[in-house]
Legacy VTK file of the C-alpha trace (Angstrom):
# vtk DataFile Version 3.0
C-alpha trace
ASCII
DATASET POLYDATA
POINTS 304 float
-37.898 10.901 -1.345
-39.047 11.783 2.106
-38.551 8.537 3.350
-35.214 7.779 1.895
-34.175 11.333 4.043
-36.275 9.927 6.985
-34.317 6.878 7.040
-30.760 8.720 6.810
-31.838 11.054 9.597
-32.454 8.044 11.537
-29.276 6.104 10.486
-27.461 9.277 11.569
-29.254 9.310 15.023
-28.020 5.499 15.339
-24.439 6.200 14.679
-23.957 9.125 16.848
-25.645 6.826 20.030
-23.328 4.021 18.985
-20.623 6.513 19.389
-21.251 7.735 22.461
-19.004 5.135 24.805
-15.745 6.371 22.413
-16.654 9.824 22.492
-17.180 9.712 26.604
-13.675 7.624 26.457
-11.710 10.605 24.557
-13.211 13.472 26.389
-11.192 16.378 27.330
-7.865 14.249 25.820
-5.304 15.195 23.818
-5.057 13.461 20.824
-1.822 14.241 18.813
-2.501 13.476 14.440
0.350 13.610 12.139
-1.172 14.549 8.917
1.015 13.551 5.800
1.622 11.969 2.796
0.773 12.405 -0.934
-3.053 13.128 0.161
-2.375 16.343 2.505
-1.349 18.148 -1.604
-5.046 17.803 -2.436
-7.607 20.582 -1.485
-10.497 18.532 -0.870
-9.267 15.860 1.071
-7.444 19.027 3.446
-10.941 20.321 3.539
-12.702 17.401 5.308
-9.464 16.331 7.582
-9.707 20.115 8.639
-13.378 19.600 9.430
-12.809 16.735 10.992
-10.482 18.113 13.431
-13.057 21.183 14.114
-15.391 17.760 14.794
-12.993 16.246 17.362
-12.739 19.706 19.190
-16.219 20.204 19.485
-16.886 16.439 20.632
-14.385 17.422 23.858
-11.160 16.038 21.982
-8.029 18.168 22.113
-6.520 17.809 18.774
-3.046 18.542 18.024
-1.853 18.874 14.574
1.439 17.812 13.401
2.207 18.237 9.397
4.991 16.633 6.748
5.095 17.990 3.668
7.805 15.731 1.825
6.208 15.403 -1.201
5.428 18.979 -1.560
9.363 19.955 -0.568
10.043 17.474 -3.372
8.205 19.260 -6.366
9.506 22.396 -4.628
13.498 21.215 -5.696
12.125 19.834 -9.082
11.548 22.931 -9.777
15.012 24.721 -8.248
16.700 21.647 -9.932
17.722 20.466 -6.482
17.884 16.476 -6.727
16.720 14.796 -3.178
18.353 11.836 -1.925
17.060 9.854 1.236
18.738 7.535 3.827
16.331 4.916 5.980
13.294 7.333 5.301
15.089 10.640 5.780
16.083 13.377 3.399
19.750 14.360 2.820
19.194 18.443 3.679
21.950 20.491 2.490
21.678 24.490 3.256
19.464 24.898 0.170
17.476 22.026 0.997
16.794 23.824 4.317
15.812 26.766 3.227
13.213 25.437 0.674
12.014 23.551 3.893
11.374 25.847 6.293
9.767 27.707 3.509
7.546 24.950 2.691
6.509 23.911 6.448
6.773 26.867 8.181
5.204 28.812 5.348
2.985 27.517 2.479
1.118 24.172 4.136
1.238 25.310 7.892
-0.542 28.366 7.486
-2.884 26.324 4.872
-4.041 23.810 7.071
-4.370 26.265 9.975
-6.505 28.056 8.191
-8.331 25.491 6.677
-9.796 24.395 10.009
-10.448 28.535 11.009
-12.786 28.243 8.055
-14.173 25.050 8.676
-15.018 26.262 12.920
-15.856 29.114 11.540
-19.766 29.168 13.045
-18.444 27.763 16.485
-15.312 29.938 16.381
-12.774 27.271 16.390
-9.910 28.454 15.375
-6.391 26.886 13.701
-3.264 28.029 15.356
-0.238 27.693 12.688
3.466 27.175 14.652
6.620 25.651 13.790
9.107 24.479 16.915
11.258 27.525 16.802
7.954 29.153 18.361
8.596 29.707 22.109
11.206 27.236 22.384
8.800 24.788 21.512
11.376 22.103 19.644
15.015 22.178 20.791
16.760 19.738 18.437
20.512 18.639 17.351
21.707 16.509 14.130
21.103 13.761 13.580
23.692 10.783 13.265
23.451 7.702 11.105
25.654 4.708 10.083
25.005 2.483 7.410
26.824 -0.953 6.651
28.942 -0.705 3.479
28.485 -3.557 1.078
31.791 -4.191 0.394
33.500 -3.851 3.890
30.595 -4.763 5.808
32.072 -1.856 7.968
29.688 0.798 9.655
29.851 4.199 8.168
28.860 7.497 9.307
26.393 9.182 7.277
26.540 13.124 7.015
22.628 14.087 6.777
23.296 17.480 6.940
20.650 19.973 8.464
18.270 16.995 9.453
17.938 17.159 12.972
16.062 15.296 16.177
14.279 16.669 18.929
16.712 16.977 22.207
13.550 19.033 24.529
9.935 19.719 23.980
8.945 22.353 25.790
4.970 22.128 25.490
4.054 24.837 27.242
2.534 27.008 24.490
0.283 24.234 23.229
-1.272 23.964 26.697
-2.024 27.227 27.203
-3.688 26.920 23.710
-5.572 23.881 24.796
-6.634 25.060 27.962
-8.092 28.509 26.569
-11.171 29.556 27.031
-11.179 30.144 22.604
-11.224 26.223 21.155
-8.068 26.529 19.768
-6.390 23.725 17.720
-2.747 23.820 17.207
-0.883 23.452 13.853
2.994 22.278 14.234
5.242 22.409 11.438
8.324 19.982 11.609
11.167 22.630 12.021
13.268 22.854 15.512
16.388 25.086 16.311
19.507 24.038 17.955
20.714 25.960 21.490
22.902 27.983 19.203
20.286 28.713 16.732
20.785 26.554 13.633
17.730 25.756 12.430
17.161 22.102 11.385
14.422 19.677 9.360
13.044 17.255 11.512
10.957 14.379 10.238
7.251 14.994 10.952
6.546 11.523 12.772
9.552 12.136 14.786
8.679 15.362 15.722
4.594 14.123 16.928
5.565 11.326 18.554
8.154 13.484 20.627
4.980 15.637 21.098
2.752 13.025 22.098
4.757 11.527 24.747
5.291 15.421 26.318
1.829 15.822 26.285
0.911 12.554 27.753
-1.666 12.143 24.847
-3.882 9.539 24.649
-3.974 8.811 21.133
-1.294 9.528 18.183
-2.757 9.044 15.273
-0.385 8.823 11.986
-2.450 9.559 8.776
0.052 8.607 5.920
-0.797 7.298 2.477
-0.996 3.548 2.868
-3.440 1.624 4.925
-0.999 0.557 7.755
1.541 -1.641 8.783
1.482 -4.260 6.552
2.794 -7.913 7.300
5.597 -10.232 4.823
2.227 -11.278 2.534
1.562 -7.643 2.185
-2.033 -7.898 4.756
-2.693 -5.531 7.139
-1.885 -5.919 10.821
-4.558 -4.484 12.905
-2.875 -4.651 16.171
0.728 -5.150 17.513
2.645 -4.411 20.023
6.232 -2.605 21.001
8.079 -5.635 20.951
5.805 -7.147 17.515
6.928 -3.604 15.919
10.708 -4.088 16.957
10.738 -7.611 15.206
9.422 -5.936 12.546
11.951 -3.881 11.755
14.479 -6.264 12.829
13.183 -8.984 10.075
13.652 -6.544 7.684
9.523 -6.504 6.705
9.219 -2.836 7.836
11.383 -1.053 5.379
12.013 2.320 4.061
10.056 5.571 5.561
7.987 2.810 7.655
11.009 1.975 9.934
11.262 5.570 11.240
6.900 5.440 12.181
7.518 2.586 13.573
10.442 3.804 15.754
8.287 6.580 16.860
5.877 4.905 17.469
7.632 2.760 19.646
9.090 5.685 21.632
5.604 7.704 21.837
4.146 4.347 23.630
7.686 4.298 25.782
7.302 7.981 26.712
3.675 7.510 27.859
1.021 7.777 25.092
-1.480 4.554 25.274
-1.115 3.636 21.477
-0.383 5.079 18.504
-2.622 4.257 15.493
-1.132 4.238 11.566
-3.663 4.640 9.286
-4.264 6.050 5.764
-5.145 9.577 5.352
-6.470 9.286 1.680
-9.849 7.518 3.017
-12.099 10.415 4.437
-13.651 10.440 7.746
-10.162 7.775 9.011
-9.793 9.334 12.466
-13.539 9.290 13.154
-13.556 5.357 12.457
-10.924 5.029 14.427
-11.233 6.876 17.386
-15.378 6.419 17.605
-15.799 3.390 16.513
-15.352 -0.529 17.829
-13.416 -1.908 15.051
-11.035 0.802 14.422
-8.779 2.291 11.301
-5.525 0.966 10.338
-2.448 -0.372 12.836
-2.850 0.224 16.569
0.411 -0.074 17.954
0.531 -0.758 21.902
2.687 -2.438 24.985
LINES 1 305
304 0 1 2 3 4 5 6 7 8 9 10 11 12 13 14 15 16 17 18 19 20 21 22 23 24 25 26 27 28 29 30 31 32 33 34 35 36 37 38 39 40 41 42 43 44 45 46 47 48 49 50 51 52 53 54 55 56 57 58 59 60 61 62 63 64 65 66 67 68 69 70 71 72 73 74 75 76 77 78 79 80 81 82 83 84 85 86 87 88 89 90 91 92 93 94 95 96 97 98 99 100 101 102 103 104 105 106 107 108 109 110 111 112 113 114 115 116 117 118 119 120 121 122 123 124 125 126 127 128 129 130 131 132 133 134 135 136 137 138 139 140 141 142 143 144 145 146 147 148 149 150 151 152 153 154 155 156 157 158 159 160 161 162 163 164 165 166 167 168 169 170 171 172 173 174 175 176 177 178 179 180 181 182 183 184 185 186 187 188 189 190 191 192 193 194 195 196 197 198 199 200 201 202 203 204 205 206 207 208 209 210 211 212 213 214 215 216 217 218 219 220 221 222 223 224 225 226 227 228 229 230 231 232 233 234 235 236 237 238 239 240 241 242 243 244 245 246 247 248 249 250 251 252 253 254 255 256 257 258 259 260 261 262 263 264 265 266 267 268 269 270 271 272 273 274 275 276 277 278 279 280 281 282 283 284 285 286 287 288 289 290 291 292 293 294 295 296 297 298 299 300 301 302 303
């Protein structure tokens, strides 16, 4: 029994040294994680992607968390009897829709998560900050505008989205001074901006980090979703690709659904200065250790 621990004290020893030239590479960066998808709904997964994030903070990373919450918004109008509908990835939000939104984000899973990594820095007093972008003019968005092709015209048609909005300015002020405190401080954004006349408006989460990211000049945005990455016409996983790979993508038509809106931030996070954005799946534990700390990497690194 000894031995067995002996040798796992050893094998731990071995990983951290291997580590060492990723860790040195991230130090004192921000690094900006959307955390979503089905996995974010289960405690114990939370748990360990909130102790993770205590890990990167303590290793000299500056994380910066940006939720979703879609699925959880979803059982929330089950239950109101609200029916959802969703256009290229994004949800239809009428004024009710909102409302159980903002309640959602802002509310139930931002304050969750932030406090989910206070408790797991709790012995090195890292704390989870829980803010939404009508904080301190964080998120100053307008609606959105769409057009689809109708089938039988062939015609483009605007589509009325209602309170879905996109962000117009990020003022990141408030995260910095966060960052740069002298408490280790990690910072919990919920997807919600406000318009300069004060309408508030749903944003979509990856939208709302990469916008983020390329404010903050990050160095990493990593996208933890449910599914292992980007995944090519045979359904296999592309490890790397770059802007103009991710365009033809989406152009082919082999990116589809809620991945053609990642992929679009994506491509504007790299545009507006972050050096790659990574989509990988949240469900596995430990996903943005492996790929931030180790050679091979987690999921799709997207690049120019």
């Amino acid at each position: 029994m000894t031995d067995v621990a002996e040798e796992a004290g050893w094998a731990t020893a071995k990983t951290l040294a291997e580590a060492l030239p990723y860790i040195q590479i991230y130090d004192r960066e921000t690094v900006v994680i959307k955390y979503g998808g089905h996995a974010m709904g289960q405690e114990q997964v939370a748990k360990l992607f909130a102790a993770d994030a205590v890990l990167l903070k303590l290793l000299g990373v500056h994380p910066v968390v940006v939720h979703g919450g879609g699925p959880q918004i979803s059982r929330m109008l089950d239950k109101a009897g609200v029916k959802s509908t969703f256009v290229d990835g994004l949800r239809v939000t009428d004024e009710a829709t909102m409302e159980v939104a903002e309640m959602v984000l802002s509310g139930a899973i931002n304050k969750e998560i932030a406090n989910w990594i206070t408790l797991a820095g709790a012995e090195a007093d890292v704390r989870g900050v829980g803010l939404s972008g009508k904080d301190a003019r964080m998120i100053t968005a307008e609606k959105v505008t769409r057009t689809r092709k109708d089938p039988g015209s062939n015609i483009e048609q605007a589509v009325d989205l209602g309170f879905v909005g996109e962000p117009t300015k990020i003022d990141p002020h408030i995260i910095q001074a966060l960052l740069t405190s002298e408490t280790d401080y990690i910072p919990v954004i919920a997807p919600i901006g406000v318009s300069e006349q004060g309408q508030t408006f749903n944003i979509n989460a990856d939208t709302v980090a990469g916008a983020l990211a390329g404010a903050l000049k990050a160095k990493r945005m990593l996208m933890l979703t449910d599914i292992a990455g980007v995944l090519d016409g045979e359904g296999q996983l592309i490890r790397q690709m770059t802007v103009a790979e991710a365009r033809g993508l989406i152009e082919s038509g082999v990116a589809s659904g809620g991945m053609i809106p990642k992929l679009e931030n994506a491509i504007h996070a790299v545009e507006s200065g972050v050096e790659a954005v990574v989509i990988l799946d949240g469900r596995r534990p430990h996903a943005m250790l492996v790929e931030l700390f180790s050679e091979h990497g987690a999921g799709t690194l997207i690049s120019k």
